[in-house]
ZAMARMI-429526 format. One record per residue (C-alpha): residue number from 1; y negated, z, x negated. Coordinates in nm, 4 decimals. Each point is the difference from the previous one (the first is absolute). Layout:
<atoms>
<atom NUM,<Y,Z,X>>,
...
</atoms>
This chain:
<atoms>
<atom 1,<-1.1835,0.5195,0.9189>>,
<atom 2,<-0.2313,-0.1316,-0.2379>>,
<atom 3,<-0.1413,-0.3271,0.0101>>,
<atom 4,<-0.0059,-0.2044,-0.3436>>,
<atom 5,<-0.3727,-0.0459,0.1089>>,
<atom 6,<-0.0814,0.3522,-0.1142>>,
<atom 7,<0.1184,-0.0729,-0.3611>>,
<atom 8,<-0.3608,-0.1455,-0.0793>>,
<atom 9,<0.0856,-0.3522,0.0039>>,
<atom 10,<-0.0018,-0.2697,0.2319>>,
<atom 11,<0.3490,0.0091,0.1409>>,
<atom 12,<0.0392,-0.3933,-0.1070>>,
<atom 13,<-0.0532,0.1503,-0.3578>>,
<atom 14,<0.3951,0.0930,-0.0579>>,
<atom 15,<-0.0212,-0.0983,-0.4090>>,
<atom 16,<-0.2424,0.3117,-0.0483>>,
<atom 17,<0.1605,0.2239,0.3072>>,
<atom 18,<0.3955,-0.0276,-0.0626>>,
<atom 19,<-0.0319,0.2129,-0.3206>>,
<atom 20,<-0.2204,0.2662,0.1504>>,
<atom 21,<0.2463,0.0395,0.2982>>,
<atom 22,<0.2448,0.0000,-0.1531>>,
<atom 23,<-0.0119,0.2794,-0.2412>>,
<atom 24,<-0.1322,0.1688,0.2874>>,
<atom 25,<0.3283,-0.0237,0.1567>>,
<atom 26,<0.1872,0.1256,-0.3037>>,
<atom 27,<-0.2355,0.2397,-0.0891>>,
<atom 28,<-0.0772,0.1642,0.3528>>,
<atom 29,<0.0714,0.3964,-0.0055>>,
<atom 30,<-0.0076,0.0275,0.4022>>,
<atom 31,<0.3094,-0.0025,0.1339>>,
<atom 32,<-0.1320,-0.1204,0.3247>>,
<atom 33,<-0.2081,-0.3235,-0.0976>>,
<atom 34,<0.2609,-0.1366,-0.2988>>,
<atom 35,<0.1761,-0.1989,0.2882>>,
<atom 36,<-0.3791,-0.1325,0.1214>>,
<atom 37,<-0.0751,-0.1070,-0.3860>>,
<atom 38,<0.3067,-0.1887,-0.0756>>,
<atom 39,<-0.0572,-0.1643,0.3057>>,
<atom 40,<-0.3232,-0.1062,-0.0664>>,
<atom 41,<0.1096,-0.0630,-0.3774>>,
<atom 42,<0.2716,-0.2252,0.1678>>,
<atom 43,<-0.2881,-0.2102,0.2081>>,
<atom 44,<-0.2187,-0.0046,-0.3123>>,
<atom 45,<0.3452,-0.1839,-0.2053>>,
<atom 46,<0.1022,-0.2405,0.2738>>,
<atom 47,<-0.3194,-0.0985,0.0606>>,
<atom 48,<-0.0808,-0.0630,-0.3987>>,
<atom 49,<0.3790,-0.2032,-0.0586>>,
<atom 50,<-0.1668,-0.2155,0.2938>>,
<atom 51,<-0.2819,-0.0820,-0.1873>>,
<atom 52,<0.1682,-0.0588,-0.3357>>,
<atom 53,<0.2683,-0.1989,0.1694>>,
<atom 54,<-0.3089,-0.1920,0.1205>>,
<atom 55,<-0.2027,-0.0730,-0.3029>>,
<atom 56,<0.0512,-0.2090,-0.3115>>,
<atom 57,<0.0338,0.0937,-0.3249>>,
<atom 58,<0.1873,0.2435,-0.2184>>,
<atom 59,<0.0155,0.3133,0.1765>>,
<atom 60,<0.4006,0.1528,-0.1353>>,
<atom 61,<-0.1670,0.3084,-0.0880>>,
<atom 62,<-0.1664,0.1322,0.2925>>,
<atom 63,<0.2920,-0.1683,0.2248>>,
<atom 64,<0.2511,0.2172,-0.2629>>,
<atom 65,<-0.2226,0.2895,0.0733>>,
<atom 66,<0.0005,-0.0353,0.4263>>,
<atom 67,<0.3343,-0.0721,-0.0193>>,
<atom 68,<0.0565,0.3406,-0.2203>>,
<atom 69,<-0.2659,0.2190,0.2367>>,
<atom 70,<0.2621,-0.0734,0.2785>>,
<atom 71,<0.2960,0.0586,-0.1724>>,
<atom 72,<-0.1451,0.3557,-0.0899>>,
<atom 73,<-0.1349,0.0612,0.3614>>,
<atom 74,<0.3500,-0.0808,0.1080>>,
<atom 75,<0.1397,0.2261,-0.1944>>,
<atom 76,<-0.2849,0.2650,0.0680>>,
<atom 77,<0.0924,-0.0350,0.4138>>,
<atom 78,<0.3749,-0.0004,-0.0865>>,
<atom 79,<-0.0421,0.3426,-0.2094>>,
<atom 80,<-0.2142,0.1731,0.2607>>,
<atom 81,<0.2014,-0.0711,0.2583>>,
<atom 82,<0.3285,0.1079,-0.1816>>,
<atom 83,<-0.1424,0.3528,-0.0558>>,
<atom 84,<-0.1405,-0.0357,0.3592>>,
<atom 85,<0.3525,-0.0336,0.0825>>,
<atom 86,<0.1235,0.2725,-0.2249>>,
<atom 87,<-0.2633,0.2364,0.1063>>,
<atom 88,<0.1260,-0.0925,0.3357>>,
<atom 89,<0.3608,0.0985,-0.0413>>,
<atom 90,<-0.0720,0.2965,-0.2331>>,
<atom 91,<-0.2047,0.1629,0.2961>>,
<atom 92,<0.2786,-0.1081,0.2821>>,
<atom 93,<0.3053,0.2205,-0.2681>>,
<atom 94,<-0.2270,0.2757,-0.0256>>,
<atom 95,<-0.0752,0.0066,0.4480>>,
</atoms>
């Protein structure tokens, strides 16, 4: 696994990293490192809501848009493991 170190930024830096891992995670073609990324996009999320939920001032937008990045990963887990599990059951018919 990938450490959010290795994304050229200060791990501490989550305002300028989240976006980056993020579409990394959505956009990753390797079937064996999309699991990794949306893990790491996950970290890079929880870790940003932290700070925002820390800080003052108006931040709705970006908290919209965290809030948003882990609906989508959600849903981006939940789909790849449903044709996980249909991939699954299509190759235990055919045995």
């Amino acid at each position: 696994m990938t450490s959010l170190a290795n994304w050229g930024h200060p791990v501490r830096e989550y305002k300028r990293v989240w976006p980056q891992v993020y579409r990394a995670a959505l956009f990753e073609l390797d079937a064996n490192k999309v699991s990794d990324r949306i893990a790491q996009a996950e970290t890079a999320l929880v870790e940003r809501a932290r700070e925002l939920f820390g800080s003052a001032g108006d931040n709705i937008e970006e908290e919209q848009a965290v809030d948003d990045a882990m609906y989508a990963l959600h849903a981006l887990r939940s789909a790849l493991q449903c044709r996980a599990n249909s991939k699954n059951t299509s190759e235990d018919l055919a045995a």
